[in-house]
BAVO-430092 format. One line per 3 residues: their letters; for each residue z, y, x negated of C-alpha. Coordinates in Angstrom, 2 decimals. Layout:
<atoms>
a) Z:Y:X  ...
</atoms>
This chain:
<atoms>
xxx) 0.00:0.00:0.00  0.69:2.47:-3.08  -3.01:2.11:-4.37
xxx) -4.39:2.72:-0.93  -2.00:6.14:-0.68  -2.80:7.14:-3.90
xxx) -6.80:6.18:-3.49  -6.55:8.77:-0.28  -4.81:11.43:-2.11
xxx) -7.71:10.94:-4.83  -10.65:10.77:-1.81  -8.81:14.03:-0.24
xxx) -8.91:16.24:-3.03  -12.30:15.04:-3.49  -13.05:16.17:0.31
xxx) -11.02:19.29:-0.40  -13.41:19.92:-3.25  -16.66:19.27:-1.21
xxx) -15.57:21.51:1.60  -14.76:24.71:-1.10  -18.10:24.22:-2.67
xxx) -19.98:24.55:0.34  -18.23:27.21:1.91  -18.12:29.48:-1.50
xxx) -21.58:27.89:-2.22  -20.38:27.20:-5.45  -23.01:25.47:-8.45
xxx) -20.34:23.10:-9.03  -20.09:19.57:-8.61  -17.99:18.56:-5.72
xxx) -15.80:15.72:-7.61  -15.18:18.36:-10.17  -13.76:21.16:-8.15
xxx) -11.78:18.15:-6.40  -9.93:17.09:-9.43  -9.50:20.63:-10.90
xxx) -7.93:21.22:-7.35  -5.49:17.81:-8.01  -4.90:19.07:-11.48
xxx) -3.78:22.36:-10.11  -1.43:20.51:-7.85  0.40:18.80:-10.53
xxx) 0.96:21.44:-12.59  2.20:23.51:-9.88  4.74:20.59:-8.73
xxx) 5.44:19.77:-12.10  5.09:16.25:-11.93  2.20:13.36:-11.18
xxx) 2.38:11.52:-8.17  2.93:7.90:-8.35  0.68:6.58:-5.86
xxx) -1.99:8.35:-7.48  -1.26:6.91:-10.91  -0.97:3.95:-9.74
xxx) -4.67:4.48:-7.51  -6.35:5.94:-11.23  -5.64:3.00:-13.58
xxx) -8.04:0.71:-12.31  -10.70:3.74:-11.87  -10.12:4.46:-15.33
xxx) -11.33:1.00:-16.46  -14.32:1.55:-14.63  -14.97:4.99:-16.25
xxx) -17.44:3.85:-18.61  -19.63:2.43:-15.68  -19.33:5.57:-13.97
xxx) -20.47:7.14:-16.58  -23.46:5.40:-17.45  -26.35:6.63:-14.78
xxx) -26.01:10.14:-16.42  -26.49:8.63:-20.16  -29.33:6.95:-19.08
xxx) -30.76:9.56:-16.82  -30.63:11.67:-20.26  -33.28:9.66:-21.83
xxx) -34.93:10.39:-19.49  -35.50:13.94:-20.34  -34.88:13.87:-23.91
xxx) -38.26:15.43:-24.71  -37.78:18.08:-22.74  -34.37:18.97:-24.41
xxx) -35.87:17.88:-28.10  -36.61:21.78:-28.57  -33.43:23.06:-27.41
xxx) -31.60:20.85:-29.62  -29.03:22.65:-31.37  -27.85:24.52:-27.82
xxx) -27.44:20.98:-26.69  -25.54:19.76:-29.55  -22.98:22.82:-29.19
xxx) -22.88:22.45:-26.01  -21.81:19.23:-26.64  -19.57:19.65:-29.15
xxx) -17.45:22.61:-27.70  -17.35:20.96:-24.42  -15.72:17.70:-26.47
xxx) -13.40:20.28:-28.11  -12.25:21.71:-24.92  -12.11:18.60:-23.18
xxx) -9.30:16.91:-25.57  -8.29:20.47:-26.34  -7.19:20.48:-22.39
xxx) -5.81:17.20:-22.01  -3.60:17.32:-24.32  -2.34:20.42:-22.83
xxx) -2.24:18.83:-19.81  -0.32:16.07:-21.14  2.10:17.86:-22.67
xxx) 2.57:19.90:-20.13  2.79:17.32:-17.35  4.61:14.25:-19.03
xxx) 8.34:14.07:-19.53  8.85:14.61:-23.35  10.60:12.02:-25.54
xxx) 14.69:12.80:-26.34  14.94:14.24:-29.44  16.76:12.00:-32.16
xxx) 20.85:13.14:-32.76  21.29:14.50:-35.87  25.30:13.87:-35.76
xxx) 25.31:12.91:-39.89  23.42:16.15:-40.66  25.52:18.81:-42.73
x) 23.87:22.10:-41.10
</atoms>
């Protein structure tokens, strides 16, 4: 019952998402705006919700799958982009930097941090 609560929570932000983009007529992809609005949520309540967590493990082993359609649909157009290729390769390269730049932020932010050692036999 947890995943199912958790996989609605994920499939309502994911509405929630949908429904901004098309009233602000956003150029934004729907699932995008969707998590950015769950992100948002956590940070603002501090915590992650369990039934979600529990809901994204199994997604997460089937991110690489998810991914896959847009690597392939790139090779599809790779002569196209072949004379834009150094805007593509920052591109790509600040976006990575951003990306882990944010979720360790994120994670830092939003998991509980680890006790700090007791430094009883210290002499300061």
């Amino acid at each position: 019952m947890r995943v199912l609560r958790g996989f609605l929570w994920l499939v309502g932000f994911w509405l929630a998402g949908d429904a901004l983009v098309r009233l602000a007529q956003l150029p934004l992809s729907p699932g995008v705006v969707g998590l950015m609005l769950l992100t948002l949520y956590f940070v603002v309540r501090g915590r992650i919700n369990e039934d979600v967590a529990g809901a994204a493990q199994p997604l997460i082993m089937l991110l690489a799958m998810l991914i896959m359609p847009g690597v392939v649909g790139v090779f599809e157009v790779l002569d196209k982009v072949a004379e834009h290729w150094l805007a593509v390769a920052l591109s790509l390269t600040l976006g990575t930097l951003l990306s882990v730049a944010s979720t360790l932020w994120l994670m830092r932010r939003l998991l509980p941090s680890a006790a700090s050692p007791s430094r009883d036999g210290d002499a300061s």
